[in-house]
N, C-alpha and C positions, 0 to 999 in steps of 0.2 A: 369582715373584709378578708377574702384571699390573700393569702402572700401570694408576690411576684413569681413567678415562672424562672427558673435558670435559663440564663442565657445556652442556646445551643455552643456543644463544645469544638463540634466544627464545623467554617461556615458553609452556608446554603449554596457556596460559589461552588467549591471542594467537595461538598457530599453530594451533590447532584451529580458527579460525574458516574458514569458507569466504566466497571473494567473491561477492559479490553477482553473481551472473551477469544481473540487468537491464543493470546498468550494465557487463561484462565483453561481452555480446553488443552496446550499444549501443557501447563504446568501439573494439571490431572493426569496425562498422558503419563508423564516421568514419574509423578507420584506411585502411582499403581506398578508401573515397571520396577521403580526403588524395592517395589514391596512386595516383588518376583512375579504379579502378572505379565503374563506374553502379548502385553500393549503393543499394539501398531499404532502409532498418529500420523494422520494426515492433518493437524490442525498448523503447523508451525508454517509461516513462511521464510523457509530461508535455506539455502542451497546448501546439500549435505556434504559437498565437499569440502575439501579443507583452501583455507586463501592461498594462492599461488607463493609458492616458495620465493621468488624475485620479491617477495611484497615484504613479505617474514624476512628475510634478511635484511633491507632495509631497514625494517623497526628494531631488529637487535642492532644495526650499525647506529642507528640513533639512538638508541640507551645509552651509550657512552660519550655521546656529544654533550659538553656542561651546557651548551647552548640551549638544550630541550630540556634541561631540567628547570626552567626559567619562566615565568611568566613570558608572552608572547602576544601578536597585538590580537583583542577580540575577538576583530573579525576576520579572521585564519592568517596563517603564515604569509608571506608576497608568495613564495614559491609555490603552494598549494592553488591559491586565487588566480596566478598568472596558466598554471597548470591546466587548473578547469575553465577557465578561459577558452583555451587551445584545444582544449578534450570537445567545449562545448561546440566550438567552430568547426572540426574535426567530423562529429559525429550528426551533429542534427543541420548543421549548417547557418546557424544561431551566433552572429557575431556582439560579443559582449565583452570589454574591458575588464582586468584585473579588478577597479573599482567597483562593476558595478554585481560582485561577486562577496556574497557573504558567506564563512563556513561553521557551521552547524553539528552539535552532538546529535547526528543521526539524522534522518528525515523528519523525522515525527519534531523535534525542535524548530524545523524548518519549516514547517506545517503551520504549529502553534505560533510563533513570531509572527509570521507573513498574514495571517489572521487579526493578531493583535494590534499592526501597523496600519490595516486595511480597515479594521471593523471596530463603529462603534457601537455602543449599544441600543440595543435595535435595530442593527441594521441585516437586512438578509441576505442569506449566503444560498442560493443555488447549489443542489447537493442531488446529481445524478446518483441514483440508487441500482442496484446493488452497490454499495458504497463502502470502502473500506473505514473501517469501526473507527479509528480515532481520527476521521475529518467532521463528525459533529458534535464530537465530546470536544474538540481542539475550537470550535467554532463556539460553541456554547460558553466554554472557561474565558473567550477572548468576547464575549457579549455579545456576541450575533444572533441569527435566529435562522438554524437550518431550516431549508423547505427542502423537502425531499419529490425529486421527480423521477418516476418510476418508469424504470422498461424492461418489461419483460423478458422470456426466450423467445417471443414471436417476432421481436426486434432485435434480435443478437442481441441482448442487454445494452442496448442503446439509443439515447435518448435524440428525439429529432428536435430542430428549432420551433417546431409547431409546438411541439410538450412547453419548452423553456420561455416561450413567448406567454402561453398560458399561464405560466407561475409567477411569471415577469410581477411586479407591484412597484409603486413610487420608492420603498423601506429597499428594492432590489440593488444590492449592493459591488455584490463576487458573485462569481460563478465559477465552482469547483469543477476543473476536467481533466479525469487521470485516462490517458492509452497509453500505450497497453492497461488494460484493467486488475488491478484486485478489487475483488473477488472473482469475476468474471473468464479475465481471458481474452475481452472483448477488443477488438481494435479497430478504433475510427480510421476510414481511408485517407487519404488526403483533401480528397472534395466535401466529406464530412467533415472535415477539421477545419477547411475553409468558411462551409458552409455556417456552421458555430463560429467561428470567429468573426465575420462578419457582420453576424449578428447581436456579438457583446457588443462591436463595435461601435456600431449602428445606434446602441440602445444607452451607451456609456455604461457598460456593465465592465467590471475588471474580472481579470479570467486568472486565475491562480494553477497553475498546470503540473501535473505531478506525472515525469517523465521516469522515473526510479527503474520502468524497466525496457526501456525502450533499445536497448541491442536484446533482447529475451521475443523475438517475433520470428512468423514460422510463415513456410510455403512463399518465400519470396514478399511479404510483404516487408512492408517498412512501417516503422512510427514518425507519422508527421510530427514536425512542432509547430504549435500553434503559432509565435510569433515569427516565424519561416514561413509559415502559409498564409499569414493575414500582414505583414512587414507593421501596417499601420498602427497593431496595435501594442506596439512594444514599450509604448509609455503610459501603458493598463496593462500590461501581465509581467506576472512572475512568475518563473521558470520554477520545479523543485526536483533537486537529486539528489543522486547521492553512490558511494562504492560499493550498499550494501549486497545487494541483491546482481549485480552483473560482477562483481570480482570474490561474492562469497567474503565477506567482510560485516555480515551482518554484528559483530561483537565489539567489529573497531569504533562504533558510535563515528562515523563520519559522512555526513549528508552537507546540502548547502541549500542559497537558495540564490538565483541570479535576475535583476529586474532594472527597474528605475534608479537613479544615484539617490534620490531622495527617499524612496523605499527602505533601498539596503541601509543610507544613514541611520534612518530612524530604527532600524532593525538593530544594528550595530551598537546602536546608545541602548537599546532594549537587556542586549544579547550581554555587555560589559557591566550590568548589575545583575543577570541571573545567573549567568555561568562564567565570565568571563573568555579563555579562548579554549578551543576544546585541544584536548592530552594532544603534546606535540609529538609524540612517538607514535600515535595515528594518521594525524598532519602527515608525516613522514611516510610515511608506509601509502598514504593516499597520493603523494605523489608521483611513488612509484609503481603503483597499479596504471594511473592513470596517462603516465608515459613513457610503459611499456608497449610490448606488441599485444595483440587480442586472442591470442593461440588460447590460450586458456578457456578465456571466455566463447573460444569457439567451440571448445571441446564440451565445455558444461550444457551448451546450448543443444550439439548435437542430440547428448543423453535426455534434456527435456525434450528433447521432440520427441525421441523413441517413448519416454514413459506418457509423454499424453495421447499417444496412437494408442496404448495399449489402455489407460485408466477412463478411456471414453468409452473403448469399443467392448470395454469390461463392465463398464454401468449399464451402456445403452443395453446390453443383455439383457438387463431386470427389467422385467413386468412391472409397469408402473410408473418405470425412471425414464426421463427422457436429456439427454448428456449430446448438447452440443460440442464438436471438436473446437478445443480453445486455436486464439489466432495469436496468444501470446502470452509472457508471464509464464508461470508454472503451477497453475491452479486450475482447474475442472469445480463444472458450477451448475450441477443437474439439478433439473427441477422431481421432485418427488410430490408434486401434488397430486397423480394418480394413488397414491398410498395414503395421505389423508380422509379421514374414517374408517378405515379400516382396521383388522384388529391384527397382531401379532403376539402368539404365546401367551394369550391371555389378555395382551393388554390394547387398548385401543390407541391407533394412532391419532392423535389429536390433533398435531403442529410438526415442523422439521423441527424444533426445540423437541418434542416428545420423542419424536425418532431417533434422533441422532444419541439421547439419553439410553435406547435401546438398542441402539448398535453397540454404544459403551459398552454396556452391561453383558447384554448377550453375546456379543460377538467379541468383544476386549479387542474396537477399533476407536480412533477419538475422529471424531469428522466434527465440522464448525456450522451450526444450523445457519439456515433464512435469516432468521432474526434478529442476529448479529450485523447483517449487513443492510439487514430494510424487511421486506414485506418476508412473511410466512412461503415455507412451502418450496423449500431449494436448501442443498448442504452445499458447502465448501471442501474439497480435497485437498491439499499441496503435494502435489506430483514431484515434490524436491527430494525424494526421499528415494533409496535402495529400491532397482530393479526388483528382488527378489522381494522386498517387503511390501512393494507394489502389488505383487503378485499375489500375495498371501492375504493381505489385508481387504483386500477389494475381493477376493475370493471366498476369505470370510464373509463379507456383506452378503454378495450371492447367494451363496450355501442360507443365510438365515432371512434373509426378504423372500426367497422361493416360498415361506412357508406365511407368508402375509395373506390372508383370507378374509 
């Protein structure tokens, strides 16, 4: 008789998840630089500026308040909630109560809760693809079952209700919708924003919406919000943000998520055993980003617009590359499937996972494959990054795909 088998030592919930390879190609990036390679990365997303001094002084005038050194309630400060509230009204035209406003270490907490609240197991979550990397690992840890629907560059990466109708099944639970896009760029109009909400509507599908960059849009557009454009369905969506990415605050862990009273409770009771409230000298610091003026945030924006004019018309160059102009965010999202099979330097191009491993190498640039965000045959940029390294890094690329045969 065999002996028993050891129990696995960690579980099948926990090891099935995959790393985030933003941060796995951004962490390589630093390593190799640490180690005096002249590493460019475009892998990281997050604005290379520093966070607005009005915001830093804040968080040092709260260091010294005993009040922040204190336990505080779960689900964010009143001042913070009451804050984002007004920020919310303000900017998308999305009117929501202090209560029905939870606050979150970062978006990605906000992600994973809002998932956990929403989905049982088995239940499916609708997951537009190109899709940022931890909405199906968030969805999977909280028991769901992402279905991925796919749209191409022949559809500005996005997906139409004919695709989502298609995937539609009885287990159809949520449906994931980020505009502005990561990975993308992509941004739904208003009548497409309509058009998709309607149709969760319609179908009793809950729409989970990740607006994190919605002042980061270019050429006169706007980002719709979904519960603005469909009013009806604001007792099936939740709203997700956060300071990271529009005030350059990616480090202060402060995101939220705003929706239903019964939602955020259940969020709330979730939120008070895993973390309890998040660091109140963030708290602090987030509600003086959030109301302040937007000078800053206009100034960052400008500079993303100037580097994604230049990091498109610097890809679309390359034979092969085909680099639509993003409509927002700060990411560029070319497809490179003319370069698949093909050889470089000996080596055959097999996948945008095998390229992007060759640009590493050959070129000492980090870019974020396909694969990461859904199908083969597309890399990821973050344009968040120095003019001049803009320049160099993408120039490297040129210089060594010229020689793809």
């Amino acid at each position: 008789m065999s002996a028993p088998s050891a129990p696995a030592r960690v579980s099948a919930r926990v090891s099935g998840i995959a790393e985030s390879a933003t941060l796995a190609v951004d962490a390589k990036a630093k390593a190799l630089k640490a180690a005096g390679r002249p590493v460019i990365g475009f892998g990281a997303g997050e604005p290379d500026f520093p966070t607005p001094p009005s915001v830093v002084e804040a968080a040092v005038a709260a260091c010294t308040d005993p009040a922040n050194h204190r336990y505080t309630p779960a689900g964010g400060l009143p001042a913070l909630r009451e804050a984002i509230a007004a920020k919310t009204l303000r900017d998308s035209g999305y009117e929501v109560s202090p209560a029905q406003v939870l606050v979150t270490n970062g978006g990605k907490q906000a992600v994973y809760e809002t998932f956990a609240a929403l989905l049982d197991p088995g239940d499916e979550l609708l997951l537009p693809a190109p899709y940022w990397t931890t909405y199906p690992e968030a969805a999977r840890l909280a028991g769901g079952v992402p279905v991925e629907v796919f749209a191409g560059i022949e559809q500005g990466y996005k997906v139409t209700v004919e695709q989502l109708e298609a995937a539609r099944t009885p287990r159809t639970k949520v449906l994931l919708f980020n505009s502005p896009s990561n990975p993308t760029g992509a941004v739904y109009s208003p009548e497409e924003v309509r058009s998709v909400g309607r149709w969760a509507l319609e179908h009793g599908v809950w729409v989970v919406t990740d607006e994190i960059y919605e002042h980061l849009v270019y050429d006169g557009r706007r980002a719709a919000s979904m519960p603005v454009e469909v009013p009806e369905l604001a007792d099936t969506c939740v709203v997700l943000n956060g300071v990271a990415k529009t005030y350059a605050m990616t480090g202060w862990r402060v995101g939220w998520l705003a929706g239903p009273a019964d939602v955020v409770k259940a969020v709330a009771n979730l939120q008070s055993h895993l973390t309890s409230n998040v660091a109140n000298v963030s708290q602090r610091a987030a509600v003086a980003a959030l109301t302040g003026d937007l000078g800053a945030v206009a100034a960052m924006r400008e500079a993303f617009d100037r580097r994604r004019r230049r990091i498109t018309e610097m890809l679309s160059a390359i034979e092969g590359v085909e680099c639509p102009l993003p409509e927002g965010a700060f990411y560029a999202y070319p497809s490179v499937e003319g370069l698949i099979g093909k050889s470089l330097r000996g080596n055959e191009i097999t996948s945008s996972a095998r390229l992007a491993e060759l640009i590493l190498t050959e070129a000492e640039v980090a870019v974020v494959p396909g694969e990461a965000f859904g199908p083969s045959g597309y890399l990821r940029l973050s344009y968040a990054l120095a003019d001049a390294d803009l320049e160099e890094g993408v120039g490297r690329i040129q210089r060594l795909l010229a020689e793809v045969g």
